[in-house]
C-alpha positions in Angstrom: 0.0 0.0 0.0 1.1 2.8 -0.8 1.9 5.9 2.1 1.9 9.8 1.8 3.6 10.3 4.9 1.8 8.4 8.2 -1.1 8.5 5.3 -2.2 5.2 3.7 -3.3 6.1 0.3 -6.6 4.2 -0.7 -7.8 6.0 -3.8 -7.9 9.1 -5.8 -10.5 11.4 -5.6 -9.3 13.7 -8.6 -6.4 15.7 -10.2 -5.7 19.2 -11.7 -3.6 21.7 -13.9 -2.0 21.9 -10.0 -2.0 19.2 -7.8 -3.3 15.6 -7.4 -6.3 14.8 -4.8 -6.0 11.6 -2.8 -8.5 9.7 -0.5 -6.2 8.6 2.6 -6.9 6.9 6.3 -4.7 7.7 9.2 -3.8 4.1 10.8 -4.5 4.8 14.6 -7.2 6.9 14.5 -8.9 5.2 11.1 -9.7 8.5 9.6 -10.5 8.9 6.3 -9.1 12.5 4.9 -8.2 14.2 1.6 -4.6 15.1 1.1 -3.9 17.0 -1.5 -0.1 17.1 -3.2 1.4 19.6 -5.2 2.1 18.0 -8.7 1.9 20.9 -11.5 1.3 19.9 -15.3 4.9 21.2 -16.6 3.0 24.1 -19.0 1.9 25.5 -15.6 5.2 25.1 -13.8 6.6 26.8 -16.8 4.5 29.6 -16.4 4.5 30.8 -13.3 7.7 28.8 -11.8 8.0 26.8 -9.0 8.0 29.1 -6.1 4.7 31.2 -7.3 3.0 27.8 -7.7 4.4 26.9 -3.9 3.2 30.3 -2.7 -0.3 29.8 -4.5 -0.6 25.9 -3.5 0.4 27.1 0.8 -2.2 30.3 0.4 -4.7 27.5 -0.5 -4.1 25.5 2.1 -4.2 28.6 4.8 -7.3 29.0 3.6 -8.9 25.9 3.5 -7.4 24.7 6.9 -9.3 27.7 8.1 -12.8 26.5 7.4 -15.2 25.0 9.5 -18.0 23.1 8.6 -20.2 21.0 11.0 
């Protein structure tokens, strides 16, 4: 099986001009989560080079960790 960090992959949910969207379950707590990983087509990484597409990709995730939804 294959492991994004203590992250047991078990599917993908979808992918992008940007990054690739995994379905993944945390081993001791059996949660299932998304984890998304940056993984830009090389026409985009061309275009706006690797640190603007870090910068855009960590503003993202600022963002989104900041939501709450019951």
């Amino acid at each position: 099986m294959k492991k994004i960090g203590k992250y047991e992959v078990t599917g993908l949910l979808g992918k992008g001009g940007m990054a690739v969207v995994y379905k993944v379950r945390a081993p001791v707590i059996g949660r299932v989560a998304a984890a998304k990983v940056l993984a830009p087509h090389p026409f985009l990484k061309n275009l706006l080079g690797k640190k603007r597409l870090y910068d855009l990709f960590v503003r993202e995730a600022k963002v989104m960790g900041g939501l709450y939804h019951r």
